[in-house]
C-alpha positions in Angstrom: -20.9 13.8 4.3 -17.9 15.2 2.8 -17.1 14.2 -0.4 -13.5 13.7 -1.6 -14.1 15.1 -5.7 -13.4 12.4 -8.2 -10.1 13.5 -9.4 -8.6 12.0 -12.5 -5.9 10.0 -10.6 -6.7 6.4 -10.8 -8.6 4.8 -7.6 -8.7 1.5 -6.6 -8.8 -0.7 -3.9 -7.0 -4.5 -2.7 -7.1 -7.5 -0.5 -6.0 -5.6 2.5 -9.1 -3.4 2.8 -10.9 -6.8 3.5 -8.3 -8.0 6.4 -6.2 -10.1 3.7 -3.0 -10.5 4.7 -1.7 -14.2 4.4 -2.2 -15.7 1.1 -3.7 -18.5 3.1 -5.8 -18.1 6.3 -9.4 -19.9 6.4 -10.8 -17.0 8.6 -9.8 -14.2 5.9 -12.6 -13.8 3.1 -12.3 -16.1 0.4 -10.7 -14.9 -2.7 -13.7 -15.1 -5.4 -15.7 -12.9 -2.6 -12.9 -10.6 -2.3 -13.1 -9.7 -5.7 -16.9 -9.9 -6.3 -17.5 -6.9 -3.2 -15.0 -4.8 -4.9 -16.5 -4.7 -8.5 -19.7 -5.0 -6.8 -18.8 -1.7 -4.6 -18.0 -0.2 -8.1 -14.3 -0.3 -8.1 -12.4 -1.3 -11.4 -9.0 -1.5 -9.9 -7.1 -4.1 -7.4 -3.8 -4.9 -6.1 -2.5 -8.6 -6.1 -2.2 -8.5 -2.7 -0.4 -11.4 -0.6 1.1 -13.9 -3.6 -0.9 -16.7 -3.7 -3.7 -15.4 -2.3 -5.4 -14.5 -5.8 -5.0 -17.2 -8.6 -1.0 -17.3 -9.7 -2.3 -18.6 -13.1 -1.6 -16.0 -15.6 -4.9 -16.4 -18.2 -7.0 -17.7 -14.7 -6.5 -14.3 -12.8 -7.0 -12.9 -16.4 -10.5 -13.8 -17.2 -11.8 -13.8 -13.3 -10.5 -10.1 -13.1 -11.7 -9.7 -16.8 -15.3 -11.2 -16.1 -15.7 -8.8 -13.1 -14.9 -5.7 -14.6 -11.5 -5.5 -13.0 -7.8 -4.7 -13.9 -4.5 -4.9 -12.0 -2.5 -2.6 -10.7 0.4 -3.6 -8.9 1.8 -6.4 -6.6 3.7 -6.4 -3.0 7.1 -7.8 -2.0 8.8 -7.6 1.1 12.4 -6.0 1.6 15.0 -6.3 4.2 18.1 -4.3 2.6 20.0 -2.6 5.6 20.2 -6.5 7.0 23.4 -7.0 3.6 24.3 -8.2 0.4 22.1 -11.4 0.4 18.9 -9.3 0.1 19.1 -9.0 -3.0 17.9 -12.5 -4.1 15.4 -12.3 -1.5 13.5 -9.7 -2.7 14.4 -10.8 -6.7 13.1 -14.4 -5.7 9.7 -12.6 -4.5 9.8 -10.4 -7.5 10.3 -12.7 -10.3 6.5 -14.4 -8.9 5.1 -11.2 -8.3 6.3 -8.5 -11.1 6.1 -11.2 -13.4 2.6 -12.3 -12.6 1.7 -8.7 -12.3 3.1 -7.4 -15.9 1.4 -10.3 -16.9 -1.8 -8.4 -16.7 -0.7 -5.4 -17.4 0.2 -3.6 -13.9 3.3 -1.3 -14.0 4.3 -1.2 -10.1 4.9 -3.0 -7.5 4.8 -1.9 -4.0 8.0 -2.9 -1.7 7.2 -2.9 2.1 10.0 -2.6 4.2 10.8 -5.6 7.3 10.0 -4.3 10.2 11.9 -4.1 13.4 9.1 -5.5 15.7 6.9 -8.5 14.1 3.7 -7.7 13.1 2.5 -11.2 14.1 4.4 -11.7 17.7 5.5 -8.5 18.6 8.3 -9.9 18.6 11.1 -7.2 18.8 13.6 -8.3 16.2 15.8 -5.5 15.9 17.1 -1.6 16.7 14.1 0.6 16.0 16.9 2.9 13.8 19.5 2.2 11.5 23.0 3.2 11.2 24.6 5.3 8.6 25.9 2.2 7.3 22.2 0.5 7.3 21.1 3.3 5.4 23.2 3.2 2.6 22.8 -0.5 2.6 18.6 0.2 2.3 19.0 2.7 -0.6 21.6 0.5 -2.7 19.6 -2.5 -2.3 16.4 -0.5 -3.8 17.8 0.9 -6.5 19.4 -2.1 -7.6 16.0 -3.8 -7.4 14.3 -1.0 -9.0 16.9 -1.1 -11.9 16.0 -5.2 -12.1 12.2 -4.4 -11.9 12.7 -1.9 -14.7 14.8 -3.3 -17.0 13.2 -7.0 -16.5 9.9 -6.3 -16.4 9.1 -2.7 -17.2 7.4 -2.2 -13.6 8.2 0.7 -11.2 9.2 0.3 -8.2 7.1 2.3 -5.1 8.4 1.7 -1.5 6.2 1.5 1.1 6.6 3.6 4.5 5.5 1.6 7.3 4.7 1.7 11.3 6.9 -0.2 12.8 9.7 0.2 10.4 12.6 1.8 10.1 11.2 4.0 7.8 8.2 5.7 8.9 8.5 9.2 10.0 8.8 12.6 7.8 12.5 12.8 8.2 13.1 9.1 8.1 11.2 9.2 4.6 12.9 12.3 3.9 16.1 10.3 4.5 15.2 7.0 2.5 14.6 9.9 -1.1 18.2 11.6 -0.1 19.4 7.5 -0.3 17.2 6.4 -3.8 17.6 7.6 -7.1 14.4 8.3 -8.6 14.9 7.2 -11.9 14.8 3.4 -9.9 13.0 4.0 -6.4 9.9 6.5 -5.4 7.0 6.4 -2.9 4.0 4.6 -2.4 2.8 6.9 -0.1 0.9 5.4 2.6 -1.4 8.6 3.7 -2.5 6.0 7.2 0.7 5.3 8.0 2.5 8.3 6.8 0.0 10.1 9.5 0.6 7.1 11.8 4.2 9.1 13.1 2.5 12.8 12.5 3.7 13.3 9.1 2.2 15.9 6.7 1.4 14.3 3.6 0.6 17.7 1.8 3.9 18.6 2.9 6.0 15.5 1.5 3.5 16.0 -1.7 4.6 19.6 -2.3 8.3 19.1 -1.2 9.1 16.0 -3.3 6.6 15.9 -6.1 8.9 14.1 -8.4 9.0 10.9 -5.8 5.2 10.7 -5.5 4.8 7.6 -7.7 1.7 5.5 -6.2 -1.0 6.0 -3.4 -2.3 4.2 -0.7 -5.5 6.2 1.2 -5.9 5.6 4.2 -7.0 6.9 7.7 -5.8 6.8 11.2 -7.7 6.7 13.6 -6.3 9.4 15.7 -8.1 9.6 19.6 -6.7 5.8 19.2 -3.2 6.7 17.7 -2.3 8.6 20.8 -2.8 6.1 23.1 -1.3 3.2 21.0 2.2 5.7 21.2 1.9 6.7 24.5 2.0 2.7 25.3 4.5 1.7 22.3 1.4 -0.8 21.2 2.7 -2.9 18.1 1.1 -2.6 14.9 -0.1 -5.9 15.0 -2.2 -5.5 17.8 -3.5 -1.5 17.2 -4.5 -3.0 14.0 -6.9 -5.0 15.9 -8.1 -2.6 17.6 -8.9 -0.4 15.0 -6.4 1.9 14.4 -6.7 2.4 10.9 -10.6 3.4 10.5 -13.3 4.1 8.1 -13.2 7.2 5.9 -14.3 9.8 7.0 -13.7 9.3 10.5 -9.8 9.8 10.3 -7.1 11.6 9.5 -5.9 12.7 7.3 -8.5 14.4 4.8 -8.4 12.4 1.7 -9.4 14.9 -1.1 -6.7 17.6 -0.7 -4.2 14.7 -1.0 -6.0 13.6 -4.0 -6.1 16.9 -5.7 -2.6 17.3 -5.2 -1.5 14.2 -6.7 -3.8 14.7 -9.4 -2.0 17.8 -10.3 0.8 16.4 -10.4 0.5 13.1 -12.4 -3.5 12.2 -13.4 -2.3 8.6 -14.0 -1.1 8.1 -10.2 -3.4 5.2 -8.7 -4.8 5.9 -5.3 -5.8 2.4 -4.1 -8.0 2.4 -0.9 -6.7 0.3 2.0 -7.8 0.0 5.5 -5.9 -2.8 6.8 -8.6 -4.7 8.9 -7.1 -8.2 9.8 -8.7 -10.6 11.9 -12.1 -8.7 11.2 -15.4 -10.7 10.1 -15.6 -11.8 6.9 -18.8 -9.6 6.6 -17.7 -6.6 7.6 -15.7 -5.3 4.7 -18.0 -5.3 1.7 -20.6 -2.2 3.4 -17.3 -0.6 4.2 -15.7 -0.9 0.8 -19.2 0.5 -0.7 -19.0 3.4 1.9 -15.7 4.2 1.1 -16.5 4.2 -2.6 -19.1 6.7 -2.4 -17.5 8.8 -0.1 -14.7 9.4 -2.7 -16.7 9.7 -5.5 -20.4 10.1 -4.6 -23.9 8.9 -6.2 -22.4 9.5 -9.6 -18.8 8.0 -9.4 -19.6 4.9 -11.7 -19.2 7.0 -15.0 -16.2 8.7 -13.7 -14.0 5.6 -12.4 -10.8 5.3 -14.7 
């Protein structure tokens, strides 16, 4: 087995990585179990996940995070900016729930994910795979306002989240979305799965725009599957289902170079593990979260976890 070193960046993991995506679907593992297997897999660091899904209570997601081991370290809202104006209190309506919950306990991000132009749950195709000139400008205004909100509200940084099957998802579409975003407002929750999803480098985008690196999700894709999943224009949704985005090591890319890059560049980044599994058995993600674990840090990770 290679191991990815224990670099000083902070690693975590969240709901996803145990096929959570709804805050309320009776075949997705229950909350209090969620959060048991990931202290129990020796991780000290989740994400809120889908709002609703963990307790909203302030002092209740306190002590069961507390009496686990666990702290916070960011939530998720959802974005639709190159769609106009009215975004805005869209996404500030999510955000006022989330960030606030979130600063709450302490977490300083929060992760915005992009709509995407073909439903994740239908397959629906909703919209132009590409954006105008006009859409652009639209996406990056809309994020840097909210990033300005998020800052100056509740001292969180915003980290946008590339994504397949959205608008933003390939090198020079992410390459676009920084030319769009001030950093002192907007930077990257860089996705290594779905950043590798469209054949992007993510050493590359690490050594090109270091500054914009602000957050981490690791993750691999699967990639005898990805080709085929292209080649036939299969929806997220459903290559999801099939596996697309697979246990470490068995992917791509290699997690510890990405590691070792961030961690030169900011020790304090989080890298929080995710392998979006939805619709899987309720007992499959706990062995996989305890594999993951000790492929990142090995047999003696538990005195090295930040």
């Amino acid at each position: 087995m290679t191991e990815t070193p224990a670099a000083s960046i902070r690693i975590g993991t969240a709901p996803d990585s145990w096929g959570v995506w709804f805050a309320d679907d009776p075949n997705q593992v229950p909350w209090q179990r969620f959060l048991d297997e990931a202290a129990a897999a020796g991780y000290r660091w989740i994400e809120l996940g889908p709002y609703g899904y963990l307790p909203t209570d302030p002092a209740q997601l306190s002590d069961e995070l507390e009496s686990r081991g666990l702290r916070l370290s960011a939530g998720t809202v959802f974005t639709g900016f190159h769609k106009g104006e009215d975004q805005f209190q869209r996404a500030w309506d999510q955000a006022v729930k989330v960030a606030g919950l979130a600063a709450a306990l302490g977490a300083e991000h929060l992760v915005t994910i992009p709509d995407l132009w073909r439903s994740d749950a239908t397959a629906e195709v909703l919209e132009s795979r590409t954006l105008t000139d006009e859409q652009w400008q639209r996406l990056g205004k809309g994020h840097d306002q909210l990033g300005k909100a998020l800052l100056e509200e509740y001292g969180v940084h915003q980290q946008f989240h590339t994504h397949a099957d959205s608008h933003v998802g390939t090198y020079r579409e992410t390459v676009r979305f920084l030319s769009e975003t001030d950093p002192a407002y907007t930077n990257l929750c860089l996705d290594t799965g779905h950043f590798a999803y469209y054949g992007g480098d993510n050493l590359e985008l690490i050594a090109e725009h270091p500054e914009r690196i602000g957050y981490l999700h690791l993750k691999q894709v699967d990639t005898d599957l990805l080709f085929d999943v292209l080649k036939n224009d299969v929806p997220f949704g459903d290559a999801v289902a099939q596996g697309i985005m697979t246990e470490p090591p068995h992917g791509t890319p290699e997690l510890a170079p990405i590691i070792e890059a961030v961690a030169a560049i900011n020790p304090q980044i989080f890298g929080i593990v995710e392998q979006d599994m939805y619709g899987c058995s309720v007992d499959a993600p706990g062995p996989i979260a305890e594999r993951t674990f000790q492929h990142i840090f090995g047999s003696t990770a538990a005195a090295r976890v930040s």
